[in-house]
C-alpha positions as CSV (number, residue, x, y, z in Angstrom):
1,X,22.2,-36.1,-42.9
2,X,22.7,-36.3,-46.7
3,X,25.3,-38.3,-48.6
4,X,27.9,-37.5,-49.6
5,X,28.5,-35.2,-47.1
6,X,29.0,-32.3,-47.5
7,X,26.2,-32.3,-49.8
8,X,26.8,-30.2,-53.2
9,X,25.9,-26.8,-54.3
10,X,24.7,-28.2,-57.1
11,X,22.9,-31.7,-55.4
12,X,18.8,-31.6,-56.2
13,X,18.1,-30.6,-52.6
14,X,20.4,-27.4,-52.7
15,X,18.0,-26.0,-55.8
16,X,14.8,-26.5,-53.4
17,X,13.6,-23.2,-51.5
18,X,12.2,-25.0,-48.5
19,X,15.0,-27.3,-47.7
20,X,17.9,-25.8,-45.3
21,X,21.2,-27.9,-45.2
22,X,23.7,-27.2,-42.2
23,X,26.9,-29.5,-41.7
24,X,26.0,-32.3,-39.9
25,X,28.2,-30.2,-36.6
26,X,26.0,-27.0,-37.8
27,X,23.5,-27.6,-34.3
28,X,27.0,-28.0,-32.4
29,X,27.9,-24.0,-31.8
30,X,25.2,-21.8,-30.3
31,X,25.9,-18.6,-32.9
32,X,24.8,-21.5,-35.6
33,X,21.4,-22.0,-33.6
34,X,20.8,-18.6,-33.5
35,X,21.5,-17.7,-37.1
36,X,19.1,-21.4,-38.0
37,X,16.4,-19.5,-35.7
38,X,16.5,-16.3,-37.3
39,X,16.8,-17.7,-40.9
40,X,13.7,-19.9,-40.4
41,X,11.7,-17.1,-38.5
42,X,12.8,-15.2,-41.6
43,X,11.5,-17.9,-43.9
44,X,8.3,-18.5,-41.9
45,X,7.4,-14.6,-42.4
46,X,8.2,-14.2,-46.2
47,X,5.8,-17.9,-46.8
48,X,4.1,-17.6,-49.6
Protein backbone atom coordinates (compact mmCIF):
# COMPACT_ATOMS: atom_id res chain seq x y z
CA UNK A 1 0.00 0.00 0.00
CA UNK A 2 1.43 3.51 -0.43
CA UNK A 3 -0.20 6.81 0.62
CA UNK A 4 -1.79 8.70 -0.91
CA UNK A 5 -3.18 6.27 -2.98
CA UNK A 6 -2.97 6.08 -5.91
CA UNK A 7 0.57 6.85 -5.52
CA UNK A 8 1.98 9.51 -8.10
CA UNK A 9 3.76 9.27 -11.31
CA UNK A 10 6.02 11.50 -10.12
CA UNK A 11 6.20 10.00 -6.03
CA UNK A 12 10.12 8.90 -5.33
CA UNK A 13 9.13 5.15 -5.60
CA UNK A 14 7.69 5.60 -9.19
CA UNK A 15 11.49 6.84 -10.41
CA UNK A 16 12.96 3.42 -8.78
CA UNK A 17 13.49 0.48 -11.39
CA UNK A 18 12.99 -2.26 -8.96
CA UNK A 19 9.87 -1.21 -7.33
CA UNK A 20 6.42 -2.34 -9.09
CA UNK A 21 3.23 -0.41 -7.86
CA UNK A 22 -0.28 -2.08 -8.79
CA UNK A 23 -3.67 -0.51 -7.26
CA UNK A 24 -4.13 -1.78 -4.10
CA UNK A 25 -7.31 -4.10 -6.22
CA UNK A 26 -4.40 -4.86 -8.92
CA UNK A 27 -4.00 -8.83 -7.30
CA UNK A 28 -8.03 -8.81 -7.51
CA UNK A 29 -8.49 -9.82 -11.46
CA UNK A 30 -6.57 -12.90 -12.68
CA UNK A 31 -5.38 -11.08 -16.30
CA UNK A 32 -3.61 -8.53 -13.66
CA UNK A 33 -1.74 -11.68 -12.04
CA UNK A 34 -0.72 -12.88 -15.13
CA UNK A 35 0.52 -9.60 -16.65
CA UNK A 36 2.49 -9.11 -12.66
CA UNK A 37 3.94 -12.77 -13.45
CA UNK A 38 5.16 -12.04 -16.82
CA UNK A 39 6.40 -8.52 -16.09
CA UNK A 40 8.55 -9.83 -13.13
CA UNK A 41 9.73 -13.00 -15.04
CA UNK A 42 10.61 -10.25 -17.53
CA UNK A 43 12.47 -8.23 -14.95
CA UNK A 44 14.08 -11.31 -13.38
CA UNK A 45 15.75 -12.14 -16.94
CA UNK A 46 16.96 -8.60 -18.01
CA UNK A 47 18.78 -8.34 -13.99
CA UNK A 48 21.65 -6.75 -14.27
Amino acid sequence: MTYPEPYPEDGVLSQLDQVFITPHIGGRREDIWNLLIERTINELENWK
